[in-house]
N, CA, C and O of each residue as an XYZ file, in Angstrom:
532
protein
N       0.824     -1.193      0.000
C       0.000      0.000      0.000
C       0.866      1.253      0.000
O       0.700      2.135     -0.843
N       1.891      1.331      1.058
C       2.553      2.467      1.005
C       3.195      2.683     -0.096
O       3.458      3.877     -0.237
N       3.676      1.795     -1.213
C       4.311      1.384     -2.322
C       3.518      2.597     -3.454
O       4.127      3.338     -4.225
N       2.612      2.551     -3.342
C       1.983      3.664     -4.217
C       2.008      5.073     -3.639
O       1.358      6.009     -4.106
N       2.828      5.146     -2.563
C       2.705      6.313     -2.025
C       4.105      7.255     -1.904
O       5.186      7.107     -1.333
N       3.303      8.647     -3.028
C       5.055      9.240     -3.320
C       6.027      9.803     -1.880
O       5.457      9.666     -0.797
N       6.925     10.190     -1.870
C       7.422     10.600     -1.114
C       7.210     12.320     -0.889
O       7.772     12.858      0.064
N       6.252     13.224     -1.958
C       6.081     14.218     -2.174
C       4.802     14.324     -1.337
O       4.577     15.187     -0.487
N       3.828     13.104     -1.781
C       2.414     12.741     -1.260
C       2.594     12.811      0.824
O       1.875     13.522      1.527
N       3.565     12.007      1.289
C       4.165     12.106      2.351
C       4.319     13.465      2.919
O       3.528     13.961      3.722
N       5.469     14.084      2.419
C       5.237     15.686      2.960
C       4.190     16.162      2.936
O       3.578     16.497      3.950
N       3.690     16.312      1.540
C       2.499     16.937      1.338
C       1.078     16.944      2.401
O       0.162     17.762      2.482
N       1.351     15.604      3.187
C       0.126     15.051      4.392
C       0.888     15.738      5.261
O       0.425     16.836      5.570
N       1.913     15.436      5.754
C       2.559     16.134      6.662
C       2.678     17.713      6.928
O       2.726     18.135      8.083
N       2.723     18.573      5.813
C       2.529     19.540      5.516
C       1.449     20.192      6.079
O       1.487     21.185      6.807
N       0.401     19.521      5.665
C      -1.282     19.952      5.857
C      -1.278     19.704      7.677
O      -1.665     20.602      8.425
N      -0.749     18.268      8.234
C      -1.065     18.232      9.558
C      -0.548     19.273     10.298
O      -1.173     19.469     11.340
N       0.878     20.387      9.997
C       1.440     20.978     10.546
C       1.042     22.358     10.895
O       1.336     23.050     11.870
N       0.074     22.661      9.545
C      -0.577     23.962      9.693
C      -1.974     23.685     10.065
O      -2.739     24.641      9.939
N      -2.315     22.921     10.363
C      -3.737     22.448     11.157
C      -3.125     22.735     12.647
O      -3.812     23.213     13.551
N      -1.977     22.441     12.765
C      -1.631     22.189     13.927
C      -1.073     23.630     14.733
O      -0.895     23.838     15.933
N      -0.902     24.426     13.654
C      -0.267     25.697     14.046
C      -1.601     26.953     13.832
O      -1.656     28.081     14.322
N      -2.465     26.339     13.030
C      -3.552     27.251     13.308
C      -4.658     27.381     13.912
O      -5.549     28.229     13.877
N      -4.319     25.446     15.060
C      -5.156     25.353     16.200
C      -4.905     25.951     17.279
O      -5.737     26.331     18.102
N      -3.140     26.126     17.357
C      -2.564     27.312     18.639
C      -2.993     28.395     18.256
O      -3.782     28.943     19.025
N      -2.617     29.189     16.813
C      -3.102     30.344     16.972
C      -4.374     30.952     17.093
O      -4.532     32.026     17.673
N      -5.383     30.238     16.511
C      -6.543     30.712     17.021
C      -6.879     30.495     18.180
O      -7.816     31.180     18.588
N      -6.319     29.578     19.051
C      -6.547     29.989     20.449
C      -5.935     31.065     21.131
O      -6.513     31.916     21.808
N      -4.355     30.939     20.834
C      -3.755     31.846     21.645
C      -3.410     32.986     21.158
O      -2.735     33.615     21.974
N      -3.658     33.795     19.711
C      -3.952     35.273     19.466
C      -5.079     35.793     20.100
O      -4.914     36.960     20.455
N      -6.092     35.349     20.342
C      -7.851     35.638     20.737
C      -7.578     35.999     22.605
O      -8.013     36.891     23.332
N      -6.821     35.028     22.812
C      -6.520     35.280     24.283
C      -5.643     36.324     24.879
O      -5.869     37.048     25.848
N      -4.355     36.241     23.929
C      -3.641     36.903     24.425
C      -4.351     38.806     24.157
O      -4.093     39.818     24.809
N      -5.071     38.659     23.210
C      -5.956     39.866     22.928
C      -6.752     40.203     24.000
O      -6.740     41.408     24.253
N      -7.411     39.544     24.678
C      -8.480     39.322     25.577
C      -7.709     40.209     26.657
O      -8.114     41.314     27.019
N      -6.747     39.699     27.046
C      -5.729     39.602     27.828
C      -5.179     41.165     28.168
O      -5.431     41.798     29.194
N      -4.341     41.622     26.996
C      -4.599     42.793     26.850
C      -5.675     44.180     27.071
O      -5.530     45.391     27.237
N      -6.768     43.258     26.969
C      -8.191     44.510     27.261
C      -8.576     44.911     25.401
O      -9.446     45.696     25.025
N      -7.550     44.032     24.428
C      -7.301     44.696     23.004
C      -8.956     43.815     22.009
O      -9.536     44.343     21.060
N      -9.231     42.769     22.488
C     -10.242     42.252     22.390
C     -11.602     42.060     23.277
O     -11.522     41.395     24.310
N     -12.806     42.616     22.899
C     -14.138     42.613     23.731
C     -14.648     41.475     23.254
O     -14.310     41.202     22.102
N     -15.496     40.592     23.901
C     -16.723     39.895     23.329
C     -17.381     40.232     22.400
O     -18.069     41.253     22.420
N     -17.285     39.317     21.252
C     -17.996     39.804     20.114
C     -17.970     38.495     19.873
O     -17.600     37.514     20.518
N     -18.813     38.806     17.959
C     -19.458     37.202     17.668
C     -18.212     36.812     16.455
O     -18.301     35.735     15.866
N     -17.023     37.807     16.133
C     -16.052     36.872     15.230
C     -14.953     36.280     15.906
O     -14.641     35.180     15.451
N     -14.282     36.687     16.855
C     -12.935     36.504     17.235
C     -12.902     36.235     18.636
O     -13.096     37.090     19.500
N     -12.622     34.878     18.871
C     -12.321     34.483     20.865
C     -13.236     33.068     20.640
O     -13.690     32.528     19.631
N     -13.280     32.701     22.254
C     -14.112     31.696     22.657
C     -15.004     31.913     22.770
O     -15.301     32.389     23.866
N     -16.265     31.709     21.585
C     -17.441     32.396     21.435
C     -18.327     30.793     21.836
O     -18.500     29.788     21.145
N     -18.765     31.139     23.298
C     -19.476     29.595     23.496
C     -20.661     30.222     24.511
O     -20.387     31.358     24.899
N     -21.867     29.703     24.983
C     -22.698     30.262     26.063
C     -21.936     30.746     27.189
O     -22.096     31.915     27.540
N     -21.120     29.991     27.803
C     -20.746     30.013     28.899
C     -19.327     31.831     29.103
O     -19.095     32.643     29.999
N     -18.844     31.608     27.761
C     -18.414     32.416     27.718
C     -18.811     34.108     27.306
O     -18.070     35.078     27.469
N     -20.227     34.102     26.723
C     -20.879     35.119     26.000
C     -21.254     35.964     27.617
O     -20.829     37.072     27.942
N     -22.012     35.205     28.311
C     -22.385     35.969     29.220
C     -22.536     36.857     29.768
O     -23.574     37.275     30.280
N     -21.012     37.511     29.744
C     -20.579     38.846     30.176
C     -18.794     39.528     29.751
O     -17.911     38.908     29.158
N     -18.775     39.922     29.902
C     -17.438     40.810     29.939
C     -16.557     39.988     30.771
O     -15.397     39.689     30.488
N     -17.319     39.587     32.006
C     -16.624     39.215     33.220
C     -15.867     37.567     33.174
O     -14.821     37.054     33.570
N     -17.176     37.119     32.395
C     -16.895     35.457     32.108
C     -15.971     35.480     30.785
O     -15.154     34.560     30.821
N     -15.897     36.113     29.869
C     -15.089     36.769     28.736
C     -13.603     36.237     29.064
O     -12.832     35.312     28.806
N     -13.712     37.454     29.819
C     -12.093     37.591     30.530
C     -11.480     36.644     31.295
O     -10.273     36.404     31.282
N     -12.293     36.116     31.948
C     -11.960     34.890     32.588
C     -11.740     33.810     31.971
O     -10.988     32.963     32.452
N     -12.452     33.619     30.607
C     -12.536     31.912     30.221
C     -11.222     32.348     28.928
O     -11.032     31.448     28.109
N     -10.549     33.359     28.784
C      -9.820     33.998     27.833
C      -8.504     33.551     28.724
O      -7.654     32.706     28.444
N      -8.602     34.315     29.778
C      -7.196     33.991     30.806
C      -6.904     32.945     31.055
O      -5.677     32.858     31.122
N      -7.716     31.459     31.362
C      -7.613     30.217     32.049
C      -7.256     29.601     30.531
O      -6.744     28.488     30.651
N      -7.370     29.962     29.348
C      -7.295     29.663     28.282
C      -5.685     29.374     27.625
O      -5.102     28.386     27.179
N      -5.211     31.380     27.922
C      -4.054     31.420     27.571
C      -3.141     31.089     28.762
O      -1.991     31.524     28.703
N      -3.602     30.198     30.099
C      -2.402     29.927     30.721
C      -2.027     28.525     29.784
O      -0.871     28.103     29.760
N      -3.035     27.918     29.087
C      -2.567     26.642     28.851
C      -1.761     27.214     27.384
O      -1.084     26.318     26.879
N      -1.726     28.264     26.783
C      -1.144     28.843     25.561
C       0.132     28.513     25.792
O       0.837     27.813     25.065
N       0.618     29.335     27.445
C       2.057     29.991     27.051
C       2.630     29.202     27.388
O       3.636     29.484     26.738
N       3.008     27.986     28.130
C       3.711     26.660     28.358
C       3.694     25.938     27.152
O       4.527     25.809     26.254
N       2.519     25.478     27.336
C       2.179     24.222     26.421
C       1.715     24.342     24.985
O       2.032     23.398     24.260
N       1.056     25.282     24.467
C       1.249     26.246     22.729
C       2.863     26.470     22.300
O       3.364     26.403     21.177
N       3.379     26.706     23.362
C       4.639     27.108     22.523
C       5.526     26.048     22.262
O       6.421     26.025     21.417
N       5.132     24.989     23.231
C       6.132     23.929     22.959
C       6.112     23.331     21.928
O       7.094     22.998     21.264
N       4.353     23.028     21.563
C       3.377     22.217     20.142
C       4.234     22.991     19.196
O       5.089     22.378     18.558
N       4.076     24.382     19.031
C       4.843     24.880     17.535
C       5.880     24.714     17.227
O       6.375     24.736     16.100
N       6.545     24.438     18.681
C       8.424     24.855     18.478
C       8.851     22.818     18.019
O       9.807     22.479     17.322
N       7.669     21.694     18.757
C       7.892     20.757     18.132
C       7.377     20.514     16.516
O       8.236     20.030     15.781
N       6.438     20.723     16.087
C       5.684     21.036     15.344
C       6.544     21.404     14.014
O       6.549     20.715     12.994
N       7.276     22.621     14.203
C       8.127     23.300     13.270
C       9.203     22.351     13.124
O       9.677     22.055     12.028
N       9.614     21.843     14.293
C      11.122     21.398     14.416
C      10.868     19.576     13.688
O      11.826     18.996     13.177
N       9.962     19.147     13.744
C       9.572     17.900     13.146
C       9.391     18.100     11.418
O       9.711     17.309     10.531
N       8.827     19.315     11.319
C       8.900     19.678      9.623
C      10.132     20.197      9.300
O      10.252     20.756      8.210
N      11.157     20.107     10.121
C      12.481     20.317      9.536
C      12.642     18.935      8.785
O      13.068     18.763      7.643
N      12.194     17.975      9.708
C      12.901     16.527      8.957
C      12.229     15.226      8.028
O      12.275     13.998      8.100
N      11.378     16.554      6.833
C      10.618     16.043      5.939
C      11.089     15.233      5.002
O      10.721     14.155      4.535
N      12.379     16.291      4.730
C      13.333     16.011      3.483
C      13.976     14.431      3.646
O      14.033     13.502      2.840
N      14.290     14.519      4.620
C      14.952     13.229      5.192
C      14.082     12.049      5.061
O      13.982     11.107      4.275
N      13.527     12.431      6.060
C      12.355     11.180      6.430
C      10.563     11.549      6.085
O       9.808     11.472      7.054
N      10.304     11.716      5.492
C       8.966     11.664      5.028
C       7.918     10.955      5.662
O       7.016     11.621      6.169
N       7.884      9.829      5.716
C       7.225      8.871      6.642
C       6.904      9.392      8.064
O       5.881      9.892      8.530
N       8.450      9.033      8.748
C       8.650      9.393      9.861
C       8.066     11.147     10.418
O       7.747     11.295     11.598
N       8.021     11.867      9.824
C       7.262     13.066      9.895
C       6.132     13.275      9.854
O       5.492     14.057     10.556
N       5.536     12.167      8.501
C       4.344     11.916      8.574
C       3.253     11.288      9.964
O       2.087     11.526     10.279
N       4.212     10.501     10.468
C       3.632      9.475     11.838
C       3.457     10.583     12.566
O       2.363     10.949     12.997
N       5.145     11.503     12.836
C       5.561     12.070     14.368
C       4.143     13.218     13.988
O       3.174     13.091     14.736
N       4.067     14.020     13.149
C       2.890     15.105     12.978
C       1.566     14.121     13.148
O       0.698     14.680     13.818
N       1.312     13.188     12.836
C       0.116     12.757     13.233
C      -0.360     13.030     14.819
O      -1.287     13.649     15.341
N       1.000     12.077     15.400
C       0.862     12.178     16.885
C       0.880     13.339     17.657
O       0.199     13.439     18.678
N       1.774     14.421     17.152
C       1.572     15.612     17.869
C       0.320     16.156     17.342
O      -0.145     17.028     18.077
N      -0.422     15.886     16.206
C      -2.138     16.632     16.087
C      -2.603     15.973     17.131
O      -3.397     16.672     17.761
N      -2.454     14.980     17.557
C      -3.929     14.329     17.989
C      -3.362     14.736     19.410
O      -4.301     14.419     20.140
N      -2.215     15.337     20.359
C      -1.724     15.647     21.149
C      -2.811     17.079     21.557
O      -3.619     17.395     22.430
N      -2.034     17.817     19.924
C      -2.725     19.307     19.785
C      -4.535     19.397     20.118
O      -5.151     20.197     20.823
N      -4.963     18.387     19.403
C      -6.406     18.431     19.758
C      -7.104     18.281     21.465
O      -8.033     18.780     22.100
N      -5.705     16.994     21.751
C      -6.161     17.027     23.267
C      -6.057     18.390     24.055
O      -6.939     18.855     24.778
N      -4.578     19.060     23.736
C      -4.413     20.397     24.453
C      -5.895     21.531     24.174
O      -6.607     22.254     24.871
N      -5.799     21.171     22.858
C      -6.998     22.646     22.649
C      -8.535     21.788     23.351
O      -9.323     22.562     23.895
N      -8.884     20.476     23.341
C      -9.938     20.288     24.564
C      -9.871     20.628     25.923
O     -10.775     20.942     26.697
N      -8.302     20.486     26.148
C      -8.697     20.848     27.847
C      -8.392     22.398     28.099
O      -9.039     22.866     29.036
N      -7.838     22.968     27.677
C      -7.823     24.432     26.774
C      -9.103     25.094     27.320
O      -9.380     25.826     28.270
N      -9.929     24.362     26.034
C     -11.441     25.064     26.235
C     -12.212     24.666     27.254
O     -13.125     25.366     27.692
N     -11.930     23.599     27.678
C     -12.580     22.805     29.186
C     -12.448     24.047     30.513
O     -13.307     24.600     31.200
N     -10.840     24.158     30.462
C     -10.504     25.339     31.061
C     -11.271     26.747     31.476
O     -11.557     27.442     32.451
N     -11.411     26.661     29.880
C     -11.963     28.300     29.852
C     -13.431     28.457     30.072
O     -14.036     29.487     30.368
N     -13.913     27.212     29.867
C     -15.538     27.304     30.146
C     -15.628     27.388     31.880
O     -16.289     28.185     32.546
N     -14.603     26.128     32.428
C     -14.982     26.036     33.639
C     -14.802     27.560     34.167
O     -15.618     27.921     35.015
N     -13.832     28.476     33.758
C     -13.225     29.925     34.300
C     -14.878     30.829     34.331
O     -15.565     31.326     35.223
N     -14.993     30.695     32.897
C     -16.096     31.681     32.289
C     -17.526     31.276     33.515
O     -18.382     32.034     33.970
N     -17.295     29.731     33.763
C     -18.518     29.404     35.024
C     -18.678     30.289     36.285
O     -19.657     30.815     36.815
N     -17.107     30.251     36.622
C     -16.798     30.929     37.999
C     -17.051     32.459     37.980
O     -17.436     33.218     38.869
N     -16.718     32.669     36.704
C     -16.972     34.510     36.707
C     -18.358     34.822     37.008
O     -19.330     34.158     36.649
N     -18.372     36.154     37.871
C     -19.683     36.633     38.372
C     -20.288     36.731     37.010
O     -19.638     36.729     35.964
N     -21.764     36.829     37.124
C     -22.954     37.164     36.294
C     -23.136     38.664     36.217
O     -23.400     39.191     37.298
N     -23.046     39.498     35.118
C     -23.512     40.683     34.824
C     -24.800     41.112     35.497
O     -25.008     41.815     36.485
N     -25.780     40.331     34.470
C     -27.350     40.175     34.791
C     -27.763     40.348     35.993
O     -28.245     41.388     36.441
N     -27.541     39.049     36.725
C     -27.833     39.149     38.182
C     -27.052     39.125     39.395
O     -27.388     38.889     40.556
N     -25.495     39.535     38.674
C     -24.868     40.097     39.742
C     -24.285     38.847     41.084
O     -23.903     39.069     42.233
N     -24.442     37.438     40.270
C     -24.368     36.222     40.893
C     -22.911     35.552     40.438
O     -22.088     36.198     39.788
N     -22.764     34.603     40.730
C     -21.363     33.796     40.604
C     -22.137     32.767     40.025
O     -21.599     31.723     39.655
């Protein structure tokens, strides 16, 4: 099976997993680190746009912050492996192909507990409305 499979075809998968993988950090962690800043409000294009988080300003900020703590450790490491694994396409094709598989399905776990995070944050933040927790 792999026998029909070019070595161009190889990168080329690999390729695609890498910027899936780099534009699952950044859309988390530009939106946050914005948040973060005060440089982004709640709105309906850009952030963690979920119930829990719409709520208020208050839950906003909160489910934004609990968000980007998991960014700045653990986002930066995904890209810096991420990048550093698409150094060794040329070489090994295959092997890039596997290692990017495994760090997506890594990446997906991070960006679930990520957002797990930020919902549970956005829970804890007081209520606008009624002024409740």
């Amino acid at each position: 099976m792999l026998k029909d499979v070019s070595d161009f075809d190889l990168r080329f998968l690999a390729g695609g997993e890498c910027l899936i993988i780099v534009v699952m950090i950044t859309a988390l962690w530009l939106p946050s680190s914005l948040v973060a800043k005060r440089s982004l409000k709640a709105n309906i294009w850009a952030g963690i746009r979920l119930p829990s988080t719409m709520r208020g300003q208050a839950a906003w900020e909160a489910a934004h912050k609990a968000a980007l703590s998991y960014c700045r450790p653990t986002g930066a490491a995904l890209l810096v492996i991420a990048v550093g694994v698409m150094a060794l396409i040329v070489r090994w094709p295959l092997g890039t192909l596997i290692g990017e598989a495994v760090l997506l399905i890594v990446t997906i776990v991070w960006f679930i507990l990520a957002i797990r995070a930020a919902i549970a944050a956005a829970k804890l933040a007081p209520d606008e409305v009624t002024g409740r927790s």
